[in-house]
N, C-alpha and C positions, 0 to 999 in steps of 0.2 A: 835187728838193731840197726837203725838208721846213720851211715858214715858220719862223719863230721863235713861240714862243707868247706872248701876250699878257699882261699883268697878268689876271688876274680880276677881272673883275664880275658882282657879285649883287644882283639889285633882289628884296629879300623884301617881300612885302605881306602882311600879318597879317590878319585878320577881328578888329573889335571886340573881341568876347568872351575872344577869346582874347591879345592885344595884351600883358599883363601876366602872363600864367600861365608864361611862360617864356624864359628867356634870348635872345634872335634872333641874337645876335650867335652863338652855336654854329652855329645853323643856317648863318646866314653862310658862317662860315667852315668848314663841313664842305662846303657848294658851292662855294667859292671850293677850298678843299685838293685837291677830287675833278678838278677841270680844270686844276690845277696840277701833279697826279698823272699825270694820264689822257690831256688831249688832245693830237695829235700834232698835228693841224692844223685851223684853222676857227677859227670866231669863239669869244674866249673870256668870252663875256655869257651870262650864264641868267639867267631870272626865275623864282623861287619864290613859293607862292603858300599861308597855313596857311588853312584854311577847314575845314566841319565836315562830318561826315556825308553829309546833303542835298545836299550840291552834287558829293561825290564819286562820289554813287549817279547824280546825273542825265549827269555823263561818263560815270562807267562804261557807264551803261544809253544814251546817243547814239552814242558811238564805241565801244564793244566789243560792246553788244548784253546787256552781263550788266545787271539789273535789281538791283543792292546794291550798297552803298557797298563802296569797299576802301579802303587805307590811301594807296598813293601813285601817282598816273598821269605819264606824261612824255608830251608834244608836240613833237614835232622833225620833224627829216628823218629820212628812213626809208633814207636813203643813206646814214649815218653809220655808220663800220664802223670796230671794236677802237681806237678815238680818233680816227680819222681823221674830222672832220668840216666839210669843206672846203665851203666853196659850188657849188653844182651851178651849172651855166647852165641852170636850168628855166625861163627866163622871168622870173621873178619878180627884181623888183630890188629892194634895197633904198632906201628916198628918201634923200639925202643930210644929212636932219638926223636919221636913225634910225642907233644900230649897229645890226651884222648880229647875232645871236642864234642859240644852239644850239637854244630854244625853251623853254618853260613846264615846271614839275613844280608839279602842285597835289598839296599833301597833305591828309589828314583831321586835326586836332588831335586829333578822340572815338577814331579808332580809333589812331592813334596812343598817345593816356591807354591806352587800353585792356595795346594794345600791352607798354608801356611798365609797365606793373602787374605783368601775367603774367610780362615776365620781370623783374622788380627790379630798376630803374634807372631815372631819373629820365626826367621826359616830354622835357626836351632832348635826351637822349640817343638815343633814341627818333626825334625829330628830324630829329636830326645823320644817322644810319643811313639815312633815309628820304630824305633831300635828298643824301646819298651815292649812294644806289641809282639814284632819277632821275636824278640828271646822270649816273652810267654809262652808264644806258640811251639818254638822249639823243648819247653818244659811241660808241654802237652797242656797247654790251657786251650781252650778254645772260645767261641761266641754264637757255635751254631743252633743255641736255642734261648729265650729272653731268660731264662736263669744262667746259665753262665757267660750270657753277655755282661748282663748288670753284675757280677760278681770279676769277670777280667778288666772292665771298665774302671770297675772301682781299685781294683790293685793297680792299675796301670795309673789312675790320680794317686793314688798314695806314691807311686815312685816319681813320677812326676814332679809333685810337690816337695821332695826331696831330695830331687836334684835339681830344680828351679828354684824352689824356695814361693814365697808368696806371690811370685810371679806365672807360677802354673796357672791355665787354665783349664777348668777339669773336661777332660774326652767328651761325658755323653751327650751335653748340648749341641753341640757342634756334628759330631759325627752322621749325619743323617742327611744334611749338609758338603761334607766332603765328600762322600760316595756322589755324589752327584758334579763333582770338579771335575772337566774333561779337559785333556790334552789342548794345545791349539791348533794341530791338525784337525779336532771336531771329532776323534776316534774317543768314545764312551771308555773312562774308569772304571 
């Protein structure tokens, strides 16, 4: 029997620089909408984290191996499957004054602007889509085959559109596009 799901919590931490250039409350609530949407079961805590370039190239280049920054990474369990994202017994406990947590999504704010340029719409927006994607992928959705891309696509425009309002505009036009937004060092997305 599947828990009840929990209110949403989202701990966003901003990088100085960036702390003023854009709404957080969107972000917020585009991670808060996307587990409200999504998860069937598990903890419903994410931490979001807007930082810049540098620090997305040096995840990427530890835990994947690639050497350039991208736009957005997610940290979880690797167990987390199509929303289900229940606490495994791996040992690991949580201490009693910690909640338990689906895990981290750091995003780049520079490639995000970038992002966010190319297709014409505002850098919260931009965002919103990108702290959508992370907490999917931390609820174990993925996009690594043309059916569950066009099926996370599509949940990520329904929360989108509901935390923008008529002013979303929907991922899959555009996304084919962005993969192709590089750095202005000339370092490949």
């Amino acid at each position: 029997m599947e828990q009840p799901v929990q209110t949403p919590a989202v701990d966003l931490s901003v990088d100085e620089p960036f702390e003023r250039r854009f709404d957080q409350s969107v972000v917020k609530s585009a991670g808060a909408a996307t587990i409200r949407r999504a998860l069937k079961s598990g903890p419903a805590h994410v931490s979001i984290t807007v930082t810049d370039d540098t620090e997305l190239q040096r995840l990427n280049r530890d835990f994947r191996g690639l050497d350039r920054p991208t736009d957005v990474l997610s940290f979880g369990s690797a167990d987390a499957l199509d929303g289900d994202a229940r606490e495994e017994d791996d040992g690991f406990v949580t201490p009693p004054d910690q909640t338990p947590t689906l895990g981290d999504v750091i995003i780049s704010f520079d490639q995000a602007a970038r992002q966010a340029e190319t297709a014409g719409r505002p850098v919260e927006h931009e965002l919103a889509l990108l702290a959508a994607h992370g907490v999917l992928h931390l609820l174990g959705f993925d996009h690594a085959n043309a059916g569950d891309e066009a099926a996370m696509f599509a949940r990520t425009n329904e929360i989108l559109t509901e935390v923008l309002g008529p002013d979303a505009m929907p991922v899959t036009p555009i996304m084919g596009a962005l993969d192709d937004v590089a750095p202005a060092s000339g370092t490949e997305a």
